[in-house]
N, CA, C and O of each residue as an XYZ file, in Angstrom:
600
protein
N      29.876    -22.401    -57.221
C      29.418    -21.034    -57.163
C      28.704    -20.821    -55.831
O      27.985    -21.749    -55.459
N      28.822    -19.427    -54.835
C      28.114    -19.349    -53.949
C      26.637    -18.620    -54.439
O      26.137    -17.893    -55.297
N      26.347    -19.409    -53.192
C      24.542    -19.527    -53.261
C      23.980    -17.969    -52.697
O      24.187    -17.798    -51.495
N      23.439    -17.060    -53.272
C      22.851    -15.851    -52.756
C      22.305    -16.394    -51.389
O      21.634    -17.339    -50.976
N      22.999    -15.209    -50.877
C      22.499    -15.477    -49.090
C      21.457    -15.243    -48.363
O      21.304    -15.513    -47.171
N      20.117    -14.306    -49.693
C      18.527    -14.515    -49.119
C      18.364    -15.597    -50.304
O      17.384    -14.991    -50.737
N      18.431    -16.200    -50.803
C      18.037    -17.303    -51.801
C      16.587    -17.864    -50.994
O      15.531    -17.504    -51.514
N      16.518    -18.611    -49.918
C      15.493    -19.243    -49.322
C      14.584    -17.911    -49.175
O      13.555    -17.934    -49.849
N      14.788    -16.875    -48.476
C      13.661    -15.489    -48.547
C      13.049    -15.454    -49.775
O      11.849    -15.640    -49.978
N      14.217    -15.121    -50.899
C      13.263    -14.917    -52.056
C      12.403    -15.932    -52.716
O      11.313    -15.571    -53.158
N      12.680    -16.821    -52.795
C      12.077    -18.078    -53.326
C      10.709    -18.206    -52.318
O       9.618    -18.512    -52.799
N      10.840    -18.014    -51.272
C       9.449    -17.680    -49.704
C       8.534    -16.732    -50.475
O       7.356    -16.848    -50.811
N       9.601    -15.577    -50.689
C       8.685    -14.017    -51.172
C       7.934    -14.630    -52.905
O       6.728    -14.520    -53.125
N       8.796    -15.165    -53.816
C       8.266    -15.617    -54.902
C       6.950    -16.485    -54.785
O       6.105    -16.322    -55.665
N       6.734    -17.277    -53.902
C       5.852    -18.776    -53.438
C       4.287    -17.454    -53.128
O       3.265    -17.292    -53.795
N       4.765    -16.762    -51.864
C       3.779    -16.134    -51.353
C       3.493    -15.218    -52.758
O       2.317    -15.370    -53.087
N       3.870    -14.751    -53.235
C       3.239    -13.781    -54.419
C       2.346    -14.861    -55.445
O       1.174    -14.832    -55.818
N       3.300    -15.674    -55.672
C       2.270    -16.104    -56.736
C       1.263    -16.956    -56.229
O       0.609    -17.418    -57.164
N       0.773    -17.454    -54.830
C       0.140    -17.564    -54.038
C      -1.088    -16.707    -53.983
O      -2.209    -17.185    -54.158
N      -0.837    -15.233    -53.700
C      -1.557    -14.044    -53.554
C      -2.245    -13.615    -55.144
O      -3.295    -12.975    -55.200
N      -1.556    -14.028    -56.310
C      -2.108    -13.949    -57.608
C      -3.241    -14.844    -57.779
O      -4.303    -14.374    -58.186
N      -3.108    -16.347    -57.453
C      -4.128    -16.891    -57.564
C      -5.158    -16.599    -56.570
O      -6.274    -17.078    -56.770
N      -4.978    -15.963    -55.640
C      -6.163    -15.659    -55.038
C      -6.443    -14.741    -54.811
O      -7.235    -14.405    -53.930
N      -5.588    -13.761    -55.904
C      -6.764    -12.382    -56.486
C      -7.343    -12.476    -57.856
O      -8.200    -11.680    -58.241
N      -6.713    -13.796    -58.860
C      -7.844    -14.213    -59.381
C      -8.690    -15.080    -59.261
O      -9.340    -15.274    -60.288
N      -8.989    -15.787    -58.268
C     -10.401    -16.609    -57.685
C     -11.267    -15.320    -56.554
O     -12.484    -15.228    -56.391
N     -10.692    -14.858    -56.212
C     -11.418    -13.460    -55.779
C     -12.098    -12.711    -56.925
O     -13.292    -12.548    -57.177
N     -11.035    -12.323    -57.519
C     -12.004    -11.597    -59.107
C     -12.844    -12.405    -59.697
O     -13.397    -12.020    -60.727
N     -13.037    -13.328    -59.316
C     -14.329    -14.159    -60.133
C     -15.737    -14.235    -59.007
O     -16.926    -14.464    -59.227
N     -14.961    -13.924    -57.703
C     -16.186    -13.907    -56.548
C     -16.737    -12.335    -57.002
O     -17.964    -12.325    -57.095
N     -16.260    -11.350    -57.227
C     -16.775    -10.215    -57.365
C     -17.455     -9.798    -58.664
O     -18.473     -9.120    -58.797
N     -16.448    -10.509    -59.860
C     -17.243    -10.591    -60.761
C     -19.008    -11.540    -60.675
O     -19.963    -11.102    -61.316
N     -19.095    -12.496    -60.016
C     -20.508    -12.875    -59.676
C     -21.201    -12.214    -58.933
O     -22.418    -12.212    -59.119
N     -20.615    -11.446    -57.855
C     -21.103    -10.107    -57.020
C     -22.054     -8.987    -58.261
O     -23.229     -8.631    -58.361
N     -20.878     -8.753    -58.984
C     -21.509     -7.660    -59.835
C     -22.335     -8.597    -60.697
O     -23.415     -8.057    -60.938
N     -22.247     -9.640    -61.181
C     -23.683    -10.162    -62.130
C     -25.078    -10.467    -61.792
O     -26.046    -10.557    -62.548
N     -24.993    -10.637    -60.280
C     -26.477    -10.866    -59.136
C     -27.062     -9.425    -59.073
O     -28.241     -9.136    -59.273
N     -26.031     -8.547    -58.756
C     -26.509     -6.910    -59.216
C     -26.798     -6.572    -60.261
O     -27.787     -5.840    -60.222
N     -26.367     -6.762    -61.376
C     -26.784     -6.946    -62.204
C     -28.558     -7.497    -62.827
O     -29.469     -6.956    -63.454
N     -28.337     -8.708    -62.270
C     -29.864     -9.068    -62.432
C     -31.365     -8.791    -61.734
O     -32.525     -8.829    -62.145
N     -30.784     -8.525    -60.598
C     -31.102     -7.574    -59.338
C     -32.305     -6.241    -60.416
O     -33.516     -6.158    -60.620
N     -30.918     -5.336    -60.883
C     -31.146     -4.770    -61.493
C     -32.392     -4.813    -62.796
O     -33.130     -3.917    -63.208
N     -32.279     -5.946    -63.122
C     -33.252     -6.225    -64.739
C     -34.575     -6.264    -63.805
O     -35.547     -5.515    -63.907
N     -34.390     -7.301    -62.878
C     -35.588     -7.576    -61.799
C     -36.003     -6.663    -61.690
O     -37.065     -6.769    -62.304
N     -35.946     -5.691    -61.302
C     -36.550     -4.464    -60.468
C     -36.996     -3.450    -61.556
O     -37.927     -2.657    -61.415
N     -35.993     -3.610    -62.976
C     -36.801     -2.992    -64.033
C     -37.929     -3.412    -64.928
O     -38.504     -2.770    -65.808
N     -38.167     -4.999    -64.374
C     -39.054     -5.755    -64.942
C     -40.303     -5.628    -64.462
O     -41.354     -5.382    -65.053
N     -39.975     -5.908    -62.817
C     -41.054     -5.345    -61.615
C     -42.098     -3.634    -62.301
O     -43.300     -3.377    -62.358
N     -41.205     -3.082    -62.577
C     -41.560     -1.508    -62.733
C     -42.404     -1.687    -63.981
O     -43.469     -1.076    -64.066
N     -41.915     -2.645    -65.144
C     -42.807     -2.314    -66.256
C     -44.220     -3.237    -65.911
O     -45.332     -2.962    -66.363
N     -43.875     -4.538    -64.893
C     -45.428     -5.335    -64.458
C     -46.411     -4.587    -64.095
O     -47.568     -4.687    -64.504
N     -45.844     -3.517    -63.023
C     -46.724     -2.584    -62.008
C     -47.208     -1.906    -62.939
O     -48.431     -2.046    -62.947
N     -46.681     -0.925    -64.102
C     -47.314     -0.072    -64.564
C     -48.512     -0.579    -65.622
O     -49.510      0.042    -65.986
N     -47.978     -2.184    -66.058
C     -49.008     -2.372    -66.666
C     -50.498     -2.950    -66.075
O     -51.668     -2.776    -66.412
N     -49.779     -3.773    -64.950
C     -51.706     -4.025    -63.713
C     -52.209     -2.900    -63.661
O     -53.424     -2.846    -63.471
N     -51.451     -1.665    -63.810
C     -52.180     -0.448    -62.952
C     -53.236      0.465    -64.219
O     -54.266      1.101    -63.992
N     -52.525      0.235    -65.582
C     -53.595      0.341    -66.689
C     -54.498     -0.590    -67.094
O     -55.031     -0.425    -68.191
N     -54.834     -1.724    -66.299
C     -55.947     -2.509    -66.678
C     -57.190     -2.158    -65.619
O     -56.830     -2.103    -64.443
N     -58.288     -1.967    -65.822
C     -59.684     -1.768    -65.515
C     -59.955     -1.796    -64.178
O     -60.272     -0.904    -63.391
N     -59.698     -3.477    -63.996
C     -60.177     -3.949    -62.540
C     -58.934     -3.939    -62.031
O     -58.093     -4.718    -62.477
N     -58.604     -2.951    -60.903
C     -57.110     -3.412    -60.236
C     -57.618     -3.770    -58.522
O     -58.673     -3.205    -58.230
N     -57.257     -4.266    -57.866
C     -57.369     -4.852    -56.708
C     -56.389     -3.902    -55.815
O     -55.285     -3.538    -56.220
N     -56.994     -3.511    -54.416
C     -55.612     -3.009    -53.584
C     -54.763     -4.292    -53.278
O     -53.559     -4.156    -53.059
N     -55.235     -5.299    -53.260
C     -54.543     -6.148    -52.882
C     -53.323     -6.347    -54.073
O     -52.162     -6.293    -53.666
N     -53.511     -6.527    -55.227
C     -52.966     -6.753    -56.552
C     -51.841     -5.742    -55.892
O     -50.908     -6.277    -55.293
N     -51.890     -4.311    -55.975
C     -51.184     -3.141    -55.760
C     -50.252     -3.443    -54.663
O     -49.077     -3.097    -54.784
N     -50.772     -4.232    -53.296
C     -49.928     -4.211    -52.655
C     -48.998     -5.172    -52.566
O     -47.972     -5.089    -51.891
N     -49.430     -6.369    -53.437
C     -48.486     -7.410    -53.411
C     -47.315     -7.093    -54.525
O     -46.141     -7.462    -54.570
N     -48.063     -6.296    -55.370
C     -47.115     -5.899    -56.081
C     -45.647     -4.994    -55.629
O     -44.470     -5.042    -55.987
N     -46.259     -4.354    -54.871
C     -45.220     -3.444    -54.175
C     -44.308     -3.987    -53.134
O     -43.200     -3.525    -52.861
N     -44.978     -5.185    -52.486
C     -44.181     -5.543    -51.737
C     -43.118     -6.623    -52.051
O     -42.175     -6.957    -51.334
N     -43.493     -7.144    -53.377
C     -42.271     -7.508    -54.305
C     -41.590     -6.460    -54.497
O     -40.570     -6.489    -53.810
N     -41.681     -5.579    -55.094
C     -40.882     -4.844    -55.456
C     -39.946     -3.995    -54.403
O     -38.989     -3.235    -54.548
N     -40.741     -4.527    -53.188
C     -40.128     -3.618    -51.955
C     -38.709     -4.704    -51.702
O     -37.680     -4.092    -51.413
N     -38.630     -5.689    -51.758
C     -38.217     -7.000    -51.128
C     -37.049     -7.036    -52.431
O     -35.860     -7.327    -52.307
N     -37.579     -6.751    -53.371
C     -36.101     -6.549    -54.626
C     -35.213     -5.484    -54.295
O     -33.986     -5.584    -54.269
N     -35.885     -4.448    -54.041
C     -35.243     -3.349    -53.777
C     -33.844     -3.752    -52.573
O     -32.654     -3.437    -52.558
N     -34.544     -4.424    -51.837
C     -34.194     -4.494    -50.291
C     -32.749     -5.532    -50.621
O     -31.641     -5.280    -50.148
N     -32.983     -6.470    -51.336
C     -31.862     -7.458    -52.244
C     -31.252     -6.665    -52.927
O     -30.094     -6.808    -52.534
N     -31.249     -5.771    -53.842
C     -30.199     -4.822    -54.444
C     -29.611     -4.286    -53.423
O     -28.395     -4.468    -53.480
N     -30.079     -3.479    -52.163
C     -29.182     -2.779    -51.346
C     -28.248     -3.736    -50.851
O     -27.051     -3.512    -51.025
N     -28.648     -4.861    -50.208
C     -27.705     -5.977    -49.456
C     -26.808     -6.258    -50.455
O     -25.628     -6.254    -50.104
N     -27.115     -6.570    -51.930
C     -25.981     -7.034    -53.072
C     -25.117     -5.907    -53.396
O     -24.114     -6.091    -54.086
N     -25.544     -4.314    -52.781
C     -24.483     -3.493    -53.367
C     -23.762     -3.166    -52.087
O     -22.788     -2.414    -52.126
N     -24.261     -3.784    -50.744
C     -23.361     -3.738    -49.520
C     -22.569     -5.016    -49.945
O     -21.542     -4.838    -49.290
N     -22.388     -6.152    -50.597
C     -21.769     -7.247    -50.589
C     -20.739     -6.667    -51.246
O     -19.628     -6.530    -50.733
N     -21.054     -6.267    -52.491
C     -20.425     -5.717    -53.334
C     -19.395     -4.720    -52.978
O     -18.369     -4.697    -53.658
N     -19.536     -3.918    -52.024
C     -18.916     -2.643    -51.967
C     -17.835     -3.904    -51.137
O     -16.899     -4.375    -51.783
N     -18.071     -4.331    -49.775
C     -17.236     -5.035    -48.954
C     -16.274     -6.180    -49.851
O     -15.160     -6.624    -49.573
N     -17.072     -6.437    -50.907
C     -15.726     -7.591    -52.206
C     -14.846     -6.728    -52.633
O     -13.662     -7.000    -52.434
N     -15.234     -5.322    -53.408
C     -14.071     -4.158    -53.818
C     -13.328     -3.773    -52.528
O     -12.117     -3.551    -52.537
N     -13.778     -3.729    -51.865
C     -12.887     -3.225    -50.632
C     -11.715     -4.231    -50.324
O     -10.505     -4.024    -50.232
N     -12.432     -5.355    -50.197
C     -11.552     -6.399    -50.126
C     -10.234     -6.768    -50.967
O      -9.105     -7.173    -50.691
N     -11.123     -6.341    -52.425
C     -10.262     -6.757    -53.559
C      -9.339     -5.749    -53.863
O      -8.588     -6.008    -54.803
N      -9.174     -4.447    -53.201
C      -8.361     -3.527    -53.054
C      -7.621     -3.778    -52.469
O      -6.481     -3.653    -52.917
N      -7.860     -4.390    -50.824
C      -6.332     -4.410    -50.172
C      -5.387     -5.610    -50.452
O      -4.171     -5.743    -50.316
N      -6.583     -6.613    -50.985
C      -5.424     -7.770    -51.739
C      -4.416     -7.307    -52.942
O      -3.231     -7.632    -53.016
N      -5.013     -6.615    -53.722
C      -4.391     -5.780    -54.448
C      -2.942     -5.474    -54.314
O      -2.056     -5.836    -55.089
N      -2.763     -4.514    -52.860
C      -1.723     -3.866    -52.048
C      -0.861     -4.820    -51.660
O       0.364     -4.865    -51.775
N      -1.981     -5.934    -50.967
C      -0.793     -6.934    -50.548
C       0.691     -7.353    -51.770
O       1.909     -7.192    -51.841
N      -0.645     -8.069    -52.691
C       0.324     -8.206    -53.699
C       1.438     -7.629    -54.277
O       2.529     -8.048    -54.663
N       0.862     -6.528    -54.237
C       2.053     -5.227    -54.573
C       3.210     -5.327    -53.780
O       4.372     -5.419    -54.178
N       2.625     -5.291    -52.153
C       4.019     -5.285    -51.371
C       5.080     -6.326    -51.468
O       6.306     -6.230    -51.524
N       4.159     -7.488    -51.472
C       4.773     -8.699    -52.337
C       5.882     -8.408    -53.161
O       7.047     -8.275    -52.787
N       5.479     -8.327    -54.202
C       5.614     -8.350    -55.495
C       7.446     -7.669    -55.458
O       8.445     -8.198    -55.947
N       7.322     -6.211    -54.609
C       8.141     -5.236    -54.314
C       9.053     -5.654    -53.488
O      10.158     -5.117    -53.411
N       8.665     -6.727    -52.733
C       9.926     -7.148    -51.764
C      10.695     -8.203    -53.047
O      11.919     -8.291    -53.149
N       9.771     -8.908    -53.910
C      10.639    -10.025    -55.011
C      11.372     -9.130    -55.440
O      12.580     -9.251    -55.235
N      10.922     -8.074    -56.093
C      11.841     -6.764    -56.477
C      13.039     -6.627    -56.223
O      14.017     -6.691    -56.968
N      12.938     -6.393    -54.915
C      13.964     -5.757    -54.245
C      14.851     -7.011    -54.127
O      15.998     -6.825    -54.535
N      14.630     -8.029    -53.744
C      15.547     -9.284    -53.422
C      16.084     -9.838    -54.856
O      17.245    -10.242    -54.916
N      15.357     -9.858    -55.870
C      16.231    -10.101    -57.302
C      16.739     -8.910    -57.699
O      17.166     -8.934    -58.854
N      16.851     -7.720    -57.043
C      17.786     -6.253    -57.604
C      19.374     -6.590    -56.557
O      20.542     -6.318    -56.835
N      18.768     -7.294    -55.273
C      19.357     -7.447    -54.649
C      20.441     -8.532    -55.249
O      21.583     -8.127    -55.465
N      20.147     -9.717    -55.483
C      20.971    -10.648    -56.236
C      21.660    -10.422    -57.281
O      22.867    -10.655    -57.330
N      21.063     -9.998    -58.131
C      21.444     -9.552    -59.076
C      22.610     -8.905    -59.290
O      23.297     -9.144    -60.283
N      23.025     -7.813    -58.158
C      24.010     -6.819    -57.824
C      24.828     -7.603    -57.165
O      26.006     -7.248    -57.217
N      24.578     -8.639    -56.508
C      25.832     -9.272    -55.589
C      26.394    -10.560    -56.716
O      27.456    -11.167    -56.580
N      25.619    -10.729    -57.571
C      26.272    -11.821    -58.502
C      26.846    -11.099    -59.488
O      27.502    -11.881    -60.176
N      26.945     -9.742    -59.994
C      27.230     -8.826    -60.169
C      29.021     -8.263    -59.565
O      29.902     -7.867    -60.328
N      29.114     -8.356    -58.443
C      29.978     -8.112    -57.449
C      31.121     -9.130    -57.401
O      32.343     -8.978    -57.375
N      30.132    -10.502    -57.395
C      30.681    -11.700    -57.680
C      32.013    -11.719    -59.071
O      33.234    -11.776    -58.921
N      31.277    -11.652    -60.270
C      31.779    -11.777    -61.413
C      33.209    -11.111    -61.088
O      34.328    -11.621    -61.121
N      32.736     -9.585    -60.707
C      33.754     -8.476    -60.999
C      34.953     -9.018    -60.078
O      36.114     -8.706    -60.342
N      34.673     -9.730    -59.135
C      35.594    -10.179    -57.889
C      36.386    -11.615    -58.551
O      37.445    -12.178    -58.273
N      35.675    -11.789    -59.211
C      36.438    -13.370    -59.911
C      37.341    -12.768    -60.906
O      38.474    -13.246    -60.849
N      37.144    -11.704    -61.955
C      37.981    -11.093    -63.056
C      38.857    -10.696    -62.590
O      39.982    -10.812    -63.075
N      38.528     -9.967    -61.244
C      40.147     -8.939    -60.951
C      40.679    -10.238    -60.280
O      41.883    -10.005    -60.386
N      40.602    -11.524    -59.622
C      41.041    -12.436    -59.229
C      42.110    -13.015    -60.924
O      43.279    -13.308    -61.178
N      41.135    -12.936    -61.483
C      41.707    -13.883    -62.619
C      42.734    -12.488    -62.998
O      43.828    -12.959    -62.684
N      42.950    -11.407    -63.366
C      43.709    -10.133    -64.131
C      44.750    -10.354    -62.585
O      45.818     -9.802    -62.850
N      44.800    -10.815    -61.438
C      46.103    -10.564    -60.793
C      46.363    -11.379    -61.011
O      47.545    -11.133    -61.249
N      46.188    -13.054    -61.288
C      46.646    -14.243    -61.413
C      47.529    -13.770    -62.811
O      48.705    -14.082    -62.998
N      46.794    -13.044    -63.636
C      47.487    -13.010    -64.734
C      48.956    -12.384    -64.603
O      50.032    -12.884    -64.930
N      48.667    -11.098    -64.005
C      49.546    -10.237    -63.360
C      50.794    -10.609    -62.966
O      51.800     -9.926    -63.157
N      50.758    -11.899    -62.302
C      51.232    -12.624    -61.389
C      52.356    -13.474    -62.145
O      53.578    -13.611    -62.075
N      51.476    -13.885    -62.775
C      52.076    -15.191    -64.100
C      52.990    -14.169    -64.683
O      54.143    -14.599    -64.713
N      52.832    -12.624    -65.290
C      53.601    -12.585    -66.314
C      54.835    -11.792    -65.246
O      56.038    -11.784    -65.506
N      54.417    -11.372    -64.435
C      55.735    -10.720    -63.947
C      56.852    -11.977    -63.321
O      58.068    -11.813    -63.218
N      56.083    -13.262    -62.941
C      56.992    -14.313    -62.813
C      57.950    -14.770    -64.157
O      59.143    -14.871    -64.441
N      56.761    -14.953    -64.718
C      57.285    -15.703    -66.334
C      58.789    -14.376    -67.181
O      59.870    -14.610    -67.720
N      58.029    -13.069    -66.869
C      59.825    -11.607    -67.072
C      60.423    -12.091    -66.228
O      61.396    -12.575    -66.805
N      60.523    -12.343    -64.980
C      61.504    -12.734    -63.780
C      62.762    -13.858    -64.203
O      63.991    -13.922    -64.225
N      61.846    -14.483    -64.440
C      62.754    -15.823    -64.688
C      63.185    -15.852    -66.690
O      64.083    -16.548    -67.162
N      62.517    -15.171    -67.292
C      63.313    -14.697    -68.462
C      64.577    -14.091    -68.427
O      65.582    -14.529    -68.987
N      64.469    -12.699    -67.507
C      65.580    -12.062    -67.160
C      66.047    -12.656    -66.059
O      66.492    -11.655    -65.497
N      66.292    -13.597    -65.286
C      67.594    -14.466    -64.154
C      67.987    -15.600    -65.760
O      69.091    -16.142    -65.794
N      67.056    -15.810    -66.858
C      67.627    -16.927    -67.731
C      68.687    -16.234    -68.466
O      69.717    -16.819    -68.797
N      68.425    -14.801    -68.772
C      68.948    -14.196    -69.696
C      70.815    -13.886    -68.922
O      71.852    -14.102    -69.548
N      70.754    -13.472    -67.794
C      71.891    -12.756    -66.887
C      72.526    -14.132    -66.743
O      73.555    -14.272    -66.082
């Protein structure tokens, strides 16, 4: 049988896709930890908020108390923004890998629609091969009936 004539392409295009899968899921696990540091980020800073309000209802408060307090809380804050710039730059990321894949994915597409149709082409080219052979046979096989018969 002949061998499809991108065979080595597609099997290239197949390798690189599923290539690009595993490393949009080891990526999705970098972003998923992206979003769980934000996440905690998050509890932090709501934890911070309920500490402050409670030093600030006890008796003796210190400016100092106040300001160390704040400047934790300034310094969390400051870690959430950097974790939701990390964050934004992992989705971004994890978007155009996304695409890649896709394009990927779309060229395997196209190269097994492609095969498909020429093995396709194939078959139909072997039948009408085999229906003239037949063709062939029986108008020989009447031929020589009728020179047996005369």
């Amino acid at each position: 049988m002949e061998q499809f004539r991108f065979e080595s392409l597609l099997k290239l295009r197949e390798s690189e896709r599923d290539e690009k899968k595993l490393a949009l899921v080891a990526f999705q696990k970098s972003l998923d930890q992206a979003s769980e540091r934000l996440a905690s980020l998050e509890a932090q800073i709501k934890e911070s908020l309920a500490q402050s309000r409670s030093v600030r209802t006890q008796a003796t408060v210190t400016a100092q108390v106040l300001r160390n307090r704040q400047a934790s809380h300034n310094a969390l804050l400051q870690r959430r923004k950097e974790a939701l710039r990390e964050l934004q730059l992992l989705q971004e990321e994890f978007h155009a890998k996304c695409e890649e894949l896709t394009e990927v994915s779309k060229e395997v597409k196209a190269l097994t629609t492609l095969k498909e149709k020429e093995e396709a082409r194939r078959q139909e080219a072997l039948l009408k091969r085999a229906n003239k052979e037949l063709d062939d046979y029986s108008i020989q096989s009447h031929t020589q009936k009728r020179q047996t018969e005369n």
